[in-house]
TIRO-2110 file (N, C-alpha, C; in Angstrom, 1 decimal):
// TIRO-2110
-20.9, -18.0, -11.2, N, 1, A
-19.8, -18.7, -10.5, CA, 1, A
-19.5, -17.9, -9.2, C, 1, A
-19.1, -18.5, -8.2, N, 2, A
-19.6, -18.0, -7.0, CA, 2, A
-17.6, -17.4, -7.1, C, 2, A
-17.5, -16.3, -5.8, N, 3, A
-16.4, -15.6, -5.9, CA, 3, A
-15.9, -15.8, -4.5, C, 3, A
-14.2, -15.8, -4.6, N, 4, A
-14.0, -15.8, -3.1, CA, 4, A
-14.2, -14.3, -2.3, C, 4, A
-14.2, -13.3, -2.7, N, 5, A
-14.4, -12.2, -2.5, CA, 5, A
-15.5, -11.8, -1.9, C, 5, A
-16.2, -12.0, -2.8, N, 6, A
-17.8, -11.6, -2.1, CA, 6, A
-18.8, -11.6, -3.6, C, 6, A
-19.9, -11.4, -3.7, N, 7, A
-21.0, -11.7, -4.7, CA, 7, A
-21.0, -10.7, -5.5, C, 7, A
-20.0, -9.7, -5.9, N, 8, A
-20.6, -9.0, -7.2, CA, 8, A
-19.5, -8.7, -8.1, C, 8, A
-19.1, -9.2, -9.2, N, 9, A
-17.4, -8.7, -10.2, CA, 9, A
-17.0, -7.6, -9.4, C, 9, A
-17.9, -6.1, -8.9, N, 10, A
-17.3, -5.5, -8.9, CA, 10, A
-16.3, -5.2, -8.0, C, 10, A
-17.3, -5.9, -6.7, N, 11, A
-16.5, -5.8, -5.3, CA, 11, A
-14.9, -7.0, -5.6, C, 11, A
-15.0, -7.7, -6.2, N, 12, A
-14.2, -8.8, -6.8, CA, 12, A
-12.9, -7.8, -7.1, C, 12, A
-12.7, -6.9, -8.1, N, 13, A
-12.2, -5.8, -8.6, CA, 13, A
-11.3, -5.0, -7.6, C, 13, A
-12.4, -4.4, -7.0, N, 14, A
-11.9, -3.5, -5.9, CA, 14, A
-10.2, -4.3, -4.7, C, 14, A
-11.1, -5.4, -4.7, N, 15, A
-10.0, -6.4, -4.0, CA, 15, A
-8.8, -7.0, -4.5, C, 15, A
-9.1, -7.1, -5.8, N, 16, A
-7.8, -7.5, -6.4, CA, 16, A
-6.7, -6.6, -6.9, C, 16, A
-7.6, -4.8, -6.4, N, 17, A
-6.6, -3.8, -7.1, CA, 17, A
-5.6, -3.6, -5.6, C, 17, A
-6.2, -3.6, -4.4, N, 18, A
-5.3, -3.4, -3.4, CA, 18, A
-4.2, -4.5, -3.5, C, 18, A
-4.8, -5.8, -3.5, N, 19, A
-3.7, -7.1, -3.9, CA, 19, A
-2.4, -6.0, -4.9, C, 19, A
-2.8, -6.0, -5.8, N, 20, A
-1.9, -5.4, -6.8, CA, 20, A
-1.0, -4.0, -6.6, C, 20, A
-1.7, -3.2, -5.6, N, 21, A
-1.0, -2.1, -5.2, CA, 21, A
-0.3, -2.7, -4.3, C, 21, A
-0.2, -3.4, -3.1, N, 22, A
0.2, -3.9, -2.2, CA, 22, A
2.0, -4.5, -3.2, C, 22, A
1.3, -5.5, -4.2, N, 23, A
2.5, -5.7, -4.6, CA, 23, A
3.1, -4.9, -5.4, C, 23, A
3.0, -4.0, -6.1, N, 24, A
3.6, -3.2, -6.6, CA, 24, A
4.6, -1.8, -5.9, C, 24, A
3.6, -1.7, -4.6, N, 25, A
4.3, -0.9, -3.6, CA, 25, A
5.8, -1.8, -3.1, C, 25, A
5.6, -3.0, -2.8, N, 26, A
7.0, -4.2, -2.6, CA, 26, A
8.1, -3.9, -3.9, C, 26, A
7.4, -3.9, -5.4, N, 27, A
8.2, -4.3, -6.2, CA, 27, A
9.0, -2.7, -6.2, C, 27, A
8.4, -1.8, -6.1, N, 28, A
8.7, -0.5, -6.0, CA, 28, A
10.1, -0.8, -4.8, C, 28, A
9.9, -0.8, -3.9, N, 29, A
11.0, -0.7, -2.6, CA, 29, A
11.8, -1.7, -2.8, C, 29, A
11.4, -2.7, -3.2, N, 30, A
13.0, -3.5, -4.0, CA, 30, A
13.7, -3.0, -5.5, C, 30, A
12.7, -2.5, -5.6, N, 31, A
13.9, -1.5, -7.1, CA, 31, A
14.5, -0.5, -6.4, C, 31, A
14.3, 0.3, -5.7, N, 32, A
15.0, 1.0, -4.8, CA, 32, A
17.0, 0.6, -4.8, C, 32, A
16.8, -0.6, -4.1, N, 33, A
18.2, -1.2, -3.9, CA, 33, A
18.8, -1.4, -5.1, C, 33, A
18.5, -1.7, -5.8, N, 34, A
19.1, -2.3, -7.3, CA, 34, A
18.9, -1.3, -8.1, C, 34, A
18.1, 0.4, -8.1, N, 35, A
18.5, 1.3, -8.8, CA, 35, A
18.6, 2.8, -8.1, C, 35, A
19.8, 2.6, -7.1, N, 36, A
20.3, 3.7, -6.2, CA, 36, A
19.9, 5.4, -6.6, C, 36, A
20.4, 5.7, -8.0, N, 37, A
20.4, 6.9, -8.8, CA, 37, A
18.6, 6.8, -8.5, C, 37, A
17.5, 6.4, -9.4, N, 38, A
16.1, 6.9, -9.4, CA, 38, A
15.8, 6.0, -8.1, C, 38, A
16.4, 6.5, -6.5, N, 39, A
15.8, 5.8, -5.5, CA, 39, A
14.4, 7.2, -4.8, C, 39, A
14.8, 8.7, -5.2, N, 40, A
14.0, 9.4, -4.5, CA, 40, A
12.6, 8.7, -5.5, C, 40, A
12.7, 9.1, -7.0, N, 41, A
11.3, 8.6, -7.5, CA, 41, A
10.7, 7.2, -7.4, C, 41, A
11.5, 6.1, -7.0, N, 42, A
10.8, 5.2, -6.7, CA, 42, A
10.0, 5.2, -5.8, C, 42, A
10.8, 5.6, -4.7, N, 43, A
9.9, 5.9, -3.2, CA, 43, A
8.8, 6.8, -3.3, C, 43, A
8.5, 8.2, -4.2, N, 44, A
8.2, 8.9, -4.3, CA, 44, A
6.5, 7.9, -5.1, C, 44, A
7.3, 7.3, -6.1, N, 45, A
6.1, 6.3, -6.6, CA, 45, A
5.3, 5.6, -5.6, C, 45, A
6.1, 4.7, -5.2, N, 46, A
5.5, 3.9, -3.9, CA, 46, A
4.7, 4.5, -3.2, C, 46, A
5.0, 5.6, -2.5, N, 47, A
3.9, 6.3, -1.7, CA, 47, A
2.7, 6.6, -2.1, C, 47, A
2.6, 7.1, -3.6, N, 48, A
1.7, 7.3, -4.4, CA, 48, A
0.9, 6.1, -4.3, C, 48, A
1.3, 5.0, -4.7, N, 49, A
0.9, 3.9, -4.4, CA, 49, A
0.1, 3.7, -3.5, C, 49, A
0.9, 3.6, -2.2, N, 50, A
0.4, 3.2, -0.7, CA, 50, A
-0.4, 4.1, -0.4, C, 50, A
-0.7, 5.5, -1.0, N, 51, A
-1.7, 5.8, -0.2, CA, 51, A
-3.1, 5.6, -1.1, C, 51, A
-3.0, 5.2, -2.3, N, 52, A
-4.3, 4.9, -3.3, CA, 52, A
-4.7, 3.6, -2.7, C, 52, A
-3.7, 2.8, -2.1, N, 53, A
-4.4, 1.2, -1.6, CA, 53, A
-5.0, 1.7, 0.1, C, 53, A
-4.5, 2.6, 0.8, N, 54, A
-5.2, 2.9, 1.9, CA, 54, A
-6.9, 3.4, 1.5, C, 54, A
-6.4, 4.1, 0.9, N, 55, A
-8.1, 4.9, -0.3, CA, 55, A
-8.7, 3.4, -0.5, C, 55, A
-8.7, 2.7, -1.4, N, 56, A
-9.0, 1.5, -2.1, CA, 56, A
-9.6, 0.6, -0.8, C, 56, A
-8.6, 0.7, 0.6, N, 57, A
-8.8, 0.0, 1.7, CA, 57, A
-10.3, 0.3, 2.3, C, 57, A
-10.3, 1.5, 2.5, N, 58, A
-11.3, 2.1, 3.1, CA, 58, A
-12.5, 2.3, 2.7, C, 58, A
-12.9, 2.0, 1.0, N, 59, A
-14.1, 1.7, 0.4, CA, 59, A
-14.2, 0.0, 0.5, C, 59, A
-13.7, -1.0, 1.6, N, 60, A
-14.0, -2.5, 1.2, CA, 60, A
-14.3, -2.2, 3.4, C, 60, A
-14.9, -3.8, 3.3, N, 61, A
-15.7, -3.7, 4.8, CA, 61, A
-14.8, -3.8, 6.2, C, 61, A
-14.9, -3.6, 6.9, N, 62, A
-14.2, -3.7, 7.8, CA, 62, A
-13.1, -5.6, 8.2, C, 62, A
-14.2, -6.5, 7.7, N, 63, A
-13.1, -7.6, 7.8, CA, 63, A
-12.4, -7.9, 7.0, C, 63, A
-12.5, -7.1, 5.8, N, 64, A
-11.8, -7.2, 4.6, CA, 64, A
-10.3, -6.4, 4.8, C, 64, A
-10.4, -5.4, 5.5, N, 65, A
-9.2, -4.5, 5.4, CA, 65, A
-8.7, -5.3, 6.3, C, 65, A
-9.9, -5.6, 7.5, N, 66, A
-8.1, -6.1, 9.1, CA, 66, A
-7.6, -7.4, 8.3, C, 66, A
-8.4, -8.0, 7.5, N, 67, A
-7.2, -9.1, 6.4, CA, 67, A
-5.9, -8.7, 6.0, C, 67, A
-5.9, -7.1, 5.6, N, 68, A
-5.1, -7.1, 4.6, CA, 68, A
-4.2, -6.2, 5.4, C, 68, A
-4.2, -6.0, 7.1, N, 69, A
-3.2, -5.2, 8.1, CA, 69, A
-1.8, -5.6, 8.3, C, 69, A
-2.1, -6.9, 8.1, N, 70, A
-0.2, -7.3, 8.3, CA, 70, A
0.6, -7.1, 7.1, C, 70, A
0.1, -7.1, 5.2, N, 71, A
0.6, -6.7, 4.2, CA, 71, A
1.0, -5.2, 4.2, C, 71, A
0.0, -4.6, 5.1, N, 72, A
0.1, -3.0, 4.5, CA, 72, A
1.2, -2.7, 5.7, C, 72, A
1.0, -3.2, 7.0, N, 73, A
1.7, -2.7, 7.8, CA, 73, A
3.4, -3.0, 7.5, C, 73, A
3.4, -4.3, 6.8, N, 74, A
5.0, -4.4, 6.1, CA, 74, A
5.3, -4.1, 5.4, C, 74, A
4.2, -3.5, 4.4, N, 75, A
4.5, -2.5, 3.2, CA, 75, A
5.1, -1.4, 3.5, C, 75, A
4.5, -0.4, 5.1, N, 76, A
4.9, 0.9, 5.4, CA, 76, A
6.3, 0.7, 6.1, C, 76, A
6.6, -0.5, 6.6, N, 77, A
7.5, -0.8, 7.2, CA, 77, A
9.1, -0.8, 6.1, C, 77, A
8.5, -1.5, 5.0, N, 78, A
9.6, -1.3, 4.0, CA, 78, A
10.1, -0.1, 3.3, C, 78, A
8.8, 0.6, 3.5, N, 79, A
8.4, 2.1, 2.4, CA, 79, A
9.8, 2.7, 3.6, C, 79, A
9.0, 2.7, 5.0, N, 80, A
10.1, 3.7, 5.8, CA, 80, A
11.8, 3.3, 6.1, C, 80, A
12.0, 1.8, 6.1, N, 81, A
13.3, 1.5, 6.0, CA, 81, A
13.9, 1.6, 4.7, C, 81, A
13.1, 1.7, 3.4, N, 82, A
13.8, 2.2, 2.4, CA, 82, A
14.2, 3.8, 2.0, C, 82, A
13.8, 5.1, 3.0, N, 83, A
14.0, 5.7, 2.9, CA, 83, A
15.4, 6.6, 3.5, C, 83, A
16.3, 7.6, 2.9, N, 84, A
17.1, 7.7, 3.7, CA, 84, A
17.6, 8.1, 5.1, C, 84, A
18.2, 8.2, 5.9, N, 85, A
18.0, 8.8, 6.7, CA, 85, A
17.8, 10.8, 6.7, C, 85, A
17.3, 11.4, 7.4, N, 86, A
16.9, 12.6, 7.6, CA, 86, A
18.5, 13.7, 7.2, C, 86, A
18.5, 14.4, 6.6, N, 87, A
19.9, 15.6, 6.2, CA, 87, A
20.8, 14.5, 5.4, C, 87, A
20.6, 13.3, 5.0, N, 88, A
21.2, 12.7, 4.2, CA, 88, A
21.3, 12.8, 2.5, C, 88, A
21.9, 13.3, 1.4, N, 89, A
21.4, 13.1, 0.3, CA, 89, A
22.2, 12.3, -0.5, C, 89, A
21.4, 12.0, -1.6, N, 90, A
21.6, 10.5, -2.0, CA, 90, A
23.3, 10.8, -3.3, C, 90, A
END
């Protein structure tokens, strides 16, 4: 069965785990707001996150990642508006 991805399960895999980190780094920074108290470990998760899908990014081909630049770039975008401001503590 032919794949939208490209021709082998495995490269199939690789692409659907950034999909997944991508959303999970979102669902991460929306729990943030709705769980104030564990907001440093969410973030703290997330990043963990976002940097395994940059890793993940960079083993897939060059048209594959600039696909996926405007998700990651709003992902970093949320990651850093959800953080506090600098001498601030929570």
């Amino acid at each position: 069965m032919p794949c939208r991805y490209g021709a082998t399960p495995d490269h199939r895999v690789r692409v659907e785990l950034v999909e997944a980190d991508i959303e999970i780094g979102f669902c991460l920074v929306d729990l943030v707001e709705s769980c104030p108290a564990d907001a440093a470990r969410l973030l703290a998760n997330a990043e963990e996150v976002y940097a395994e899908m940059l890793a993940r990014l960079n083993r897939l081909q060059p048209a594959e990642r600039g696909s996926f630049q405007p998700l990651v770039a709003e992902l970093r975008r949320a990651l850093d508006l959800a953080l506090p401001p600098s001498g601030m503590n929570p």
